[in-house]
N, C-alpha and C positions, 0 to 999 in steps of 0.2 A: 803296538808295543805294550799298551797298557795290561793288554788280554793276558800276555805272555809274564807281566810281573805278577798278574794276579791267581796266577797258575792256571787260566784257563787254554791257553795257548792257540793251538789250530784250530779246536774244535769249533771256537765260537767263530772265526775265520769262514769257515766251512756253513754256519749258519747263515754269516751275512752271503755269501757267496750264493748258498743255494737259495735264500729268502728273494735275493735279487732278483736272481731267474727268474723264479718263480713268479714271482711279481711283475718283472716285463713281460711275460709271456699272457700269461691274466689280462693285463691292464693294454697289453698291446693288442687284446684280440679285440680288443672295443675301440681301436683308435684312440684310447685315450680319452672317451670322451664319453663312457657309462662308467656313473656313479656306482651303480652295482660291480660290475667288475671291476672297478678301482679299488673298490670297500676288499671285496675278494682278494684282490692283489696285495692289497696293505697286511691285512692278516694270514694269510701265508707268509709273509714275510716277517710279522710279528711272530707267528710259530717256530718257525726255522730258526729264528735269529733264539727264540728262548729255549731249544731244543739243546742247539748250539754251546750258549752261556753254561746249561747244567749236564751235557754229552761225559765229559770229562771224569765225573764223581761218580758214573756207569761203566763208560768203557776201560777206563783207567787210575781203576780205585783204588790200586796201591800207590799210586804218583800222587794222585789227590790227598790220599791219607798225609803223606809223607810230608808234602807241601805243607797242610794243614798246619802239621806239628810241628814240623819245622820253622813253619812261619810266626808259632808262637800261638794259635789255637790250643784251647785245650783236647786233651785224648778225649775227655767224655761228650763236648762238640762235636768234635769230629766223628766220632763213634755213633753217636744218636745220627747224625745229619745223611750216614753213608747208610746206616740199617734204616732212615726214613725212603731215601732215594732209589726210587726203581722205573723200571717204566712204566710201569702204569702209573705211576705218582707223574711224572716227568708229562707223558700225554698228557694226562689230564688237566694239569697245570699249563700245558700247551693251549690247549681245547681254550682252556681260561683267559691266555694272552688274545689269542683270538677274538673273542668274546669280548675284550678290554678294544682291540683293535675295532671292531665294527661297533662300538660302542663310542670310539672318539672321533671316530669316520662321521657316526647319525649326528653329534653335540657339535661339530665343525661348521658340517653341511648348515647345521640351525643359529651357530653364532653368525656365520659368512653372509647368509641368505637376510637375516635381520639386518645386519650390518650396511649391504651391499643394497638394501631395499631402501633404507633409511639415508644413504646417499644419493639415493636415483640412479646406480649402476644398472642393479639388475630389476 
């Protein structure tokens, strides 16, 4: 409900939606039980889901404009932010979520393992 007041609406809907799949399908192919393909799973899922969040200022940029201003954005915000947004800005930003995802996947794994060692679990 939040997505929809924040004018992002379906799109970012559609992010979690396809991030999920994406992510059981990955993560299921390991049983659930390689760290690799779970890292894989998480950032697909971190992609999609950021693809999602900024879809909207792409596919439907005069809704977005509209919203913006209407929501009491300024025109020159809104204006700079729609001439910054493309896809290739939008990928690459993706590529970056990703990046951010296998990057909190590697810091996890190293707090867990310390943690887990240092109580005699693992």
């Amino acid at each position: 409900m939040v997505f929809w007041l924040t004018g992002i609406g379906p799109y970012l809907a559609l992010g979690f939606l396809g991030g999920g799949v994406a992510a059981e399908l990955i993560s299921g192919a390991g049983k659930y039980k390689s760290f690799a393909l779970n890292t894989v799973g998480y950032a697909a899922q971190a992609f999609f889901v950021h693809i999602g969040a900024f879809l909207v200022a792409i596919v439907a940029r005069d809704y977005y404009y509209d919203f913006c201003v209407s929501g009491g954005m300024s025109v020159e915000w809104t204006n700079t932010f729609l001439d910054f947004i493309s896809w290739p800005v939008l990928l690459g930003s993706g590529v970056l979520a990703m990046a951010g995802a296998v990057i909190g996947m590697l810091l996890g794994k190293a707090m867990l393992k310390k943690h887990f060692v240092k109580a005699g679990v693992a």
